[in-house]
N, C-alpha and C positions, 0 to 999 in steps of 0.2 A: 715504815713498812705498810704494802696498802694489801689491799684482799680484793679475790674475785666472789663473783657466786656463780656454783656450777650444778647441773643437774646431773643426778647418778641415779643407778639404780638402787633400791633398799639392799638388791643381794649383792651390792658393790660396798658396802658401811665397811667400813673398819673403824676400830677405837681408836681414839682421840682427833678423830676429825671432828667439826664445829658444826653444829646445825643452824641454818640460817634464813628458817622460816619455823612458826609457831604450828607442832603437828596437832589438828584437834581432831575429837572422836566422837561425835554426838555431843558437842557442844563445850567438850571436858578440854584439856590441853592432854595431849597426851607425854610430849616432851617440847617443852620451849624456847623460842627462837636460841641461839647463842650455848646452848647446851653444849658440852664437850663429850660425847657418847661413848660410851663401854660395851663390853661383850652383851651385858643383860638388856640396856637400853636398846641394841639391833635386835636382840632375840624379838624382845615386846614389838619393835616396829614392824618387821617383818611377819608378827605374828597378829597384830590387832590393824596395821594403816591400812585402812583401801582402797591406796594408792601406790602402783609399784617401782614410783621416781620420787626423790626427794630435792631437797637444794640443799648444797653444805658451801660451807665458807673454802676457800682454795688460799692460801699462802705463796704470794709469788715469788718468793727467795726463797722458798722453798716446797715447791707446789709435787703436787699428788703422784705417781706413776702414770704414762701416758694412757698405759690401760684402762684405769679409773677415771682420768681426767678429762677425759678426748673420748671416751668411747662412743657416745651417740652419734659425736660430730662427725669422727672417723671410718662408723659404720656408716651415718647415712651418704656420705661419698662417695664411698665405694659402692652402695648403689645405688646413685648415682650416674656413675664411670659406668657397672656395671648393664644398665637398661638402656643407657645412653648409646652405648657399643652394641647393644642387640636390636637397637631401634637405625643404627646405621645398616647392619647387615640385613634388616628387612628392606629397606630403604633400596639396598644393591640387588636382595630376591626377586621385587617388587619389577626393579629394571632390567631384567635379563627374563621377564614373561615375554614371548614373543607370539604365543598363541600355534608357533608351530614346531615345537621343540618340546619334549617332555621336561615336567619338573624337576630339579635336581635338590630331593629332599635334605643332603648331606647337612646343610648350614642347618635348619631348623633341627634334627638330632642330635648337632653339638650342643646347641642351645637348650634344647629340652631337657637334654641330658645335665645340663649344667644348674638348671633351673631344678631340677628336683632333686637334684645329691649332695647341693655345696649351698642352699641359698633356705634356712631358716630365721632370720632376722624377720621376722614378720613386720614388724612397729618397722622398719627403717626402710622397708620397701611400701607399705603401704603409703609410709608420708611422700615417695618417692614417687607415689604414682597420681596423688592428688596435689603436687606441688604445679606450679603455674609454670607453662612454658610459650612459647609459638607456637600460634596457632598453623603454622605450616608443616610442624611434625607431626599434627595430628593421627592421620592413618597410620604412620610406621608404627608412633610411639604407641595410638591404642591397639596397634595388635601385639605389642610386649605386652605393656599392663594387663592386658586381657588372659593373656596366657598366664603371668606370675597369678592375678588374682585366681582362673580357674584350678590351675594348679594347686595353689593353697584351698580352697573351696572343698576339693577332692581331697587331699587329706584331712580335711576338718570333717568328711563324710567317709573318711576309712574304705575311699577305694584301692582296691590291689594294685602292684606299682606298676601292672599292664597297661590295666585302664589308665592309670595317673599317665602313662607316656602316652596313650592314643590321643588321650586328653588332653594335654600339654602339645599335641601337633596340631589337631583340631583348632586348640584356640589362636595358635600363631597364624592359623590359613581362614580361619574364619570370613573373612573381609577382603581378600586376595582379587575377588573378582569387579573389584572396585576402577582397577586399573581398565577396567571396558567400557564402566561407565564414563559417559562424556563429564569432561574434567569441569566445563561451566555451570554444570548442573549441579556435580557434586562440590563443588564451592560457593555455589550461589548466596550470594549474606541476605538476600532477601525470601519471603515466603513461595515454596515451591509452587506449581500447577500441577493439578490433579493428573495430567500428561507428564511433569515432568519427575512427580513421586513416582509414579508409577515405572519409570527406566532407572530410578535409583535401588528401586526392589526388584531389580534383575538384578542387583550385586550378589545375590546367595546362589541363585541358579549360573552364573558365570563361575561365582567361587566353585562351585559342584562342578563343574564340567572340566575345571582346570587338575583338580584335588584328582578326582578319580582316574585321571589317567596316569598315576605314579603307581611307578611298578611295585607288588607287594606291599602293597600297604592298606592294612584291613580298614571296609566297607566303613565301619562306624566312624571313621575319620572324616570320607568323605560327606558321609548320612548327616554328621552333626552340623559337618559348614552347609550343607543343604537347608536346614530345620533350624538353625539356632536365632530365626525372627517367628517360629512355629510357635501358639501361645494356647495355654489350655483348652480354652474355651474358644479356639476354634477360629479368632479373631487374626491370628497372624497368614506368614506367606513363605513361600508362594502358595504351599499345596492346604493350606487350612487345616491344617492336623488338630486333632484336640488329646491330650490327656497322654494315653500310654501309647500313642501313636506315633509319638517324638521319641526322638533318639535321646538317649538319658545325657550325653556329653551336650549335645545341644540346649537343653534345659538346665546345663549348669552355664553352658558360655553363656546365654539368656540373662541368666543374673548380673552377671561379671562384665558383659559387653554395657549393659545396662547401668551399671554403678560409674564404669570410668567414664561410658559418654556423657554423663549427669555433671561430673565432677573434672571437665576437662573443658577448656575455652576451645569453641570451633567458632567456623566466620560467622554463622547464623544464629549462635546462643551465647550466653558467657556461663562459666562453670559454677557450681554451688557449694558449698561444704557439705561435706559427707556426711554429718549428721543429720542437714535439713534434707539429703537425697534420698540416706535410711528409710527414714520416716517416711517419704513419699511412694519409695516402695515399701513399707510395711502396709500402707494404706490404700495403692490405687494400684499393688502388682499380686495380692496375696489369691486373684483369681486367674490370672494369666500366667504367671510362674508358680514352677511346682514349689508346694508350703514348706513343704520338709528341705528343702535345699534351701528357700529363701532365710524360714527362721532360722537354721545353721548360720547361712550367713549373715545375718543382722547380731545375733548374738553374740559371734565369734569377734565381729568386729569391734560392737561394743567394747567387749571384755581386753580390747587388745589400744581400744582408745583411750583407755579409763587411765588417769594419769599423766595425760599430755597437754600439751600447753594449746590454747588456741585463744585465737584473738577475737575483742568483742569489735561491735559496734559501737560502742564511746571510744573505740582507741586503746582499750585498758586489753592487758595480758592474764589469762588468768589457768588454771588448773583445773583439768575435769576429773574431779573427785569421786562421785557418780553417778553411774546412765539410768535413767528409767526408761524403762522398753513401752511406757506409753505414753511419755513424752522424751521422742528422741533427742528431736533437737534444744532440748531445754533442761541439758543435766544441772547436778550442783556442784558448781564451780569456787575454786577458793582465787582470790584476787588480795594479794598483799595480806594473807592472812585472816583475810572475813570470808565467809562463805555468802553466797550468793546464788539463790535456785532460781534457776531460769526461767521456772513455771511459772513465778510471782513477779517476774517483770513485765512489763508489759513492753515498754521501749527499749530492754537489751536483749541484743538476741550474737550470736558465735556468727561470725564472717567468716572466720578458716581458721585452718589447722597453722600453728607457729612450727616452722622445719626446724 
């Protein structure tokens, strides 16, 4: 009889499954590897780990409920399937711009609608949206990811589900006006000319001119794909706005265009893990993006990475246990059961997140 090891959630234990990593707690054990766990050992986990996935042993002649057993694998699939499908129908929006035909918002509605009533899985869409793909879906796929992250972003800041929908259209059209720009330019793998940055930051004022001509469809939609390169201080474009002068859904796709471009392979850069991205916007975006949206987002994310698997630089897999918000990218990770703080490495450092 042989066994797997599988990762679950704490709020998935049931008694007498087998645990098959040593849980410690500031150095203590708090329950050890091979343990056979009861109702009281999940209460303590649940209530002292601060971590909210475990590893347990699986039995393959007689292995777990698909629910329990599958459930990460199952959900990140599905979105997966899910982003995959809405990065096709941008893909077809995208092809049917003819520059002389009004928009037909219908497909982005189903999707927005879709994206904010059936899609909480937070942890399986974020892994889903910093997972490596080609570099030729770039624009379709980054204007899903952009919408799923603003989306969430906005609930993490408790906007009303108005705004959450003007939000969630804004960030699908964000980037729309891209198809104007000249395709050589915007693929270019080499460093652009000050001439030819320059016709690439006409994609916001194309995306504006395209956006606003859909019938009924309130200003702030089009205002945000206008502003959403607008930076506090006055530094972005087109129109150099600074501060309260941006459009509040703009200053959130801001963040969120910014994290997935970071964290996504194009022809011209290769992508980073998301914690070395965090940190460089906690660092070099906390005067150009607005604070209060950023630190929501840095935090939120944190708190939603803590517990997941990512891979080091030696090769080794290991477990972020937890974040420190002033050193992002160097949580304390457990690897085979040793803890290991990143802050005191000097030569290991997290390459990416494990899907």
């Amino acid at each position: 009889m042989t066994t797997n090891v599988k990762r679950i959630s704490i709020y998935d234990l049931k008694p007498n499954m087998i645990l098959a990593e040593n849980l410690m707690l500031n150095g203590l054990t708090l329950v050890a590897k091979k343990t056979t766990l009861n109702a009281i050992m999940i209460k303590k986990i649940i209530e002292f780990y601060p971590s909210n996935t475990i590893y347990i042993y699986v039995n393959q002649e007689k292995t777990l409920t698909p629910s329990v057993q599958d459930s990460n694998e199952l959900s990140l699939n599905k979105t997966e399937i899910l982003l995959n499908n809405f990065s096709n129908n941008i893909y077809k929006f995208l092809n049917n711009i003819d520059g002389n035909s009004k928009l037909d918002l219908t497909e982005i509605r189903i999707m927005s609608k879709e994206i904010l009533d059936n899609n909480n899985d937070y942890i399986s869409i974020l892994k889903s949206i910093t997972n490596s793909r080609n570099i030729d879906e770039y624009l379709t796929r980054h204007s899903v990811n952009v919408a799923f992250l603003s989306s969430i972003l906005g609930k993490w800041l408790n906007l009303p589900q108005k705004d959450l929908t003007l939000l969630t259209y804004a960030a699908f059209l964000h980037d729309i006006g891209k198809v104007k720009v000249n395709q050589k330019i915007l693929n270019k793998p080499s460093k652009l000319t000050k001439l030819e940055f320059e016709e690439i930051k006409k994609h916001s004022v194309y995306s504006y001119e395209l956006v606003r001509t859909i019938p009924y469809l309130d200003e702030s939609v089009s205002l945000a794909v206008l502003m959403h390169h607008e930076r506090l201080d006055g530094s972005g474009y087109p129109l150099h706005l600074k501060k309260d002068r941006i459009n509040i859904f703009a200053k959130i796709i801001a963040i969120t265009d910014t994290f997935d471009a970071m964290t996504s392979d194009k022809v011209y850069s290769k992508k980073q893990n998301p914690f070395k991205v965090l940190e460089i916007m906690q660092y070099e975006c906390m005067a150009t993006l607005d604070y209060n949206y950023l630190t929501t987002f840095i935090n939120q994310m944190l708190n939603y990475y803590t517990g997941e698997m990512v891979k080091l630089s030696d090769n080794r897999i290991g477990k972020i246990v937890k974040t420190d918000i002033n050193n992002i990218s160097s949580p304390l990770i457990s690897v085979d059961s040793i803890f290991i703080d990143l802050k005191n490495e000097k030569d290991l450092f997290i390459t990416d997140l494990v899907p």
